[in-house]
C-alpha positions as CSV (number, residue, x, y, z in Angstrom):
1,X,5.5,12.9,5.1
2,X,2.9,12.5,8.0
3,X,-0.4,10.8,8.1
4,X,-1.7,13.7,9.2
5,X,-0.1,15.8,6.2
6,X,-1.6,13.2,3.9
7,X,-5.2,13.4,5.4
8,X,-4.8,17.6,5.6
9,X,-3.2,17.9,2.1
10,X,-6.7,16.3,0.6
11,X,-9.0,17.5,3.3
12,X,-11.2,19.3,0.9
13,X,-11.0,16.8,-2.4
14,X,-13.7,14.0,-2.6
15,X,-13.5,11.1,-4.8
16,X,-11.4,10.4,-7.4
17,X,-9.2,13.0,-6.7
18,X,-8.3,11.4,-3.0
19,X,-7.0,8.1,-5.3
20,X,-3.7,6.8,-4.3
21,X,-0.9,4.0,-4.7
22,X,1.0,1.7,-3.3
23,X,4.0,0.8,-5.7
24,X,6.3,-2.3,-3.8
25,X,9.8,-3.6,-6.1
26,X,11.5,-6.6,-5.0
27,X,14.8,-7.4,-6.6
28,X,16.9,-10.3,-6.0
29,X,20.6,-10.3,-6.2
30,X,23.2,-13.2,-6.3
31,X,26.8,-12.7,-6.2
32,X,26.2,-9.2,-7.4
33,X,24.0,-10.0,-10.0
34,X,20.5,-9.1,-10.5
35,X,18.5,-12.3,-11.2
36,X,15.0,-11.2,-10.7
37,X,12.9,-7.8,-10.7
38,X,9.3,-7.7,-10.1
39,X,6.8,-5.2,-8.9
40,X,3.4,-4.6,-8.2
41,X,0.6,-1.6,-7.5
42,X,-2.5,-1.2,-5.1
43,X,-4.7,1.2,-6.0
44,X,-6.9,3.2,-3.1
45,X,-7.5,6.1,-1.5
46,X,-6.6,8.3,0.9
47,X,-9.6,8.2,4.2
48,X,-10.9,11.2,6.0
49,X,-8.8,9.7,9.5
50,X,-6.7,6.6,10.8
51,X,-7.8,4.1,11.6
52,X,-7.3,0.4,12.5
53,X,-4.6,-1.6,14.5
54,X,-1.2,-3.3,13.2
55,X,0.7,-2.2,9.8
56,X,3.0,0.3,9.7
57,X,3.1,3.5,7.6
58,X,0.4,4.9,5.5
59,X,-1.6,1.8,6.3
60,X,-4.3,3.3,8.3
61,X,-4.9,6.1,5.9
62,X,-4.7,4.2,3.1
63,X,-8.5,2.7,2.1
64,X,-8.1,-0.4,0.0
65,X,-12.0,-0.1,-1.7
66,X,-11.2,-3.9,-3.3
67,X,-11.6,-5.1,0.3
68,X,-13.5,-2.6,1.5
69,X,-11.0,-1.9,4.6
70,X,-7.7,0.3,5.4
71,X,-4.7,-1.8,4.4
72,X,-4.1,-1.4,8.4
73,X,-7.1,-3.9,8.7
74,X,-6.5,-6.3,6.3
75,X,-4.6,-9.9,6.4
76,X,-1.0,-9.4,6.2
77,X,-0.1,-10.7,2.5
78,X,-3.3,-8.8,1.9
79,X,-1.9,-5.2,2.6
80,X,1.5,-5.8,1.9
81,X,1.8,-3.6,-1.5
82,X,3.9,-6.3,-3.5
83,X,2.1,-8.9,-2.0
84,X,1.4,-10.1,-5.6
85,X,5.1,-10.1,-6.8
86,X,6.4,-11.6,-3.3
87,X,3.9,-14.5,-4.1
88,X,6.0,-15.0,-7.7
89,X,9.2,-16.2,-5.5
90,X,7.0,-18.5,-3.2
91,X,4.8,-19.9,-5.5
């Protein structure tokens, strides 16, 4: 799906009914084994338009209200979704 599909599918909604999610799973596998499964969720919302520079994706749509910012403007291991479970392999 689009950005613009996104944005036009709640063009008339307002609030909580423009609340979205980011959902990000990281497994890790060793010699065909599964050692490790962790995920994470960011909850936002969907903005009226783009905007921003850098991500990828949604991430200019996507309005992160925690930080006040489109994921698309915040620090990388900010707006990464499993940001929170990548941080549980590095520590």
């Amino acid at each position: 799906m689009e950005n613009c599909e996104i944005i036009g599918g709640v063009a008339r909604q307002k609030g909580a009914e423009r609340s979205a999610y980011f959902v990000c799973v990281i497994a890790v596998a060793q010699m065909g084994r599964v050692i490790a499964v962790v995920s994470d969720k960011v909850d936002g919302e969907i903005a009226e338009a783009p905007r921003g520079s850098g991500g990828f994706g949604y991430d200019p749509v996507f309005y992160f209200p925690a930080l006040g910012k489109r994921l698309r403007n915040c620090p990388r291991m900010r707006r990464m979704p499993g940001a929170t479970a990548a941080k549980r392999f590095t520590g």
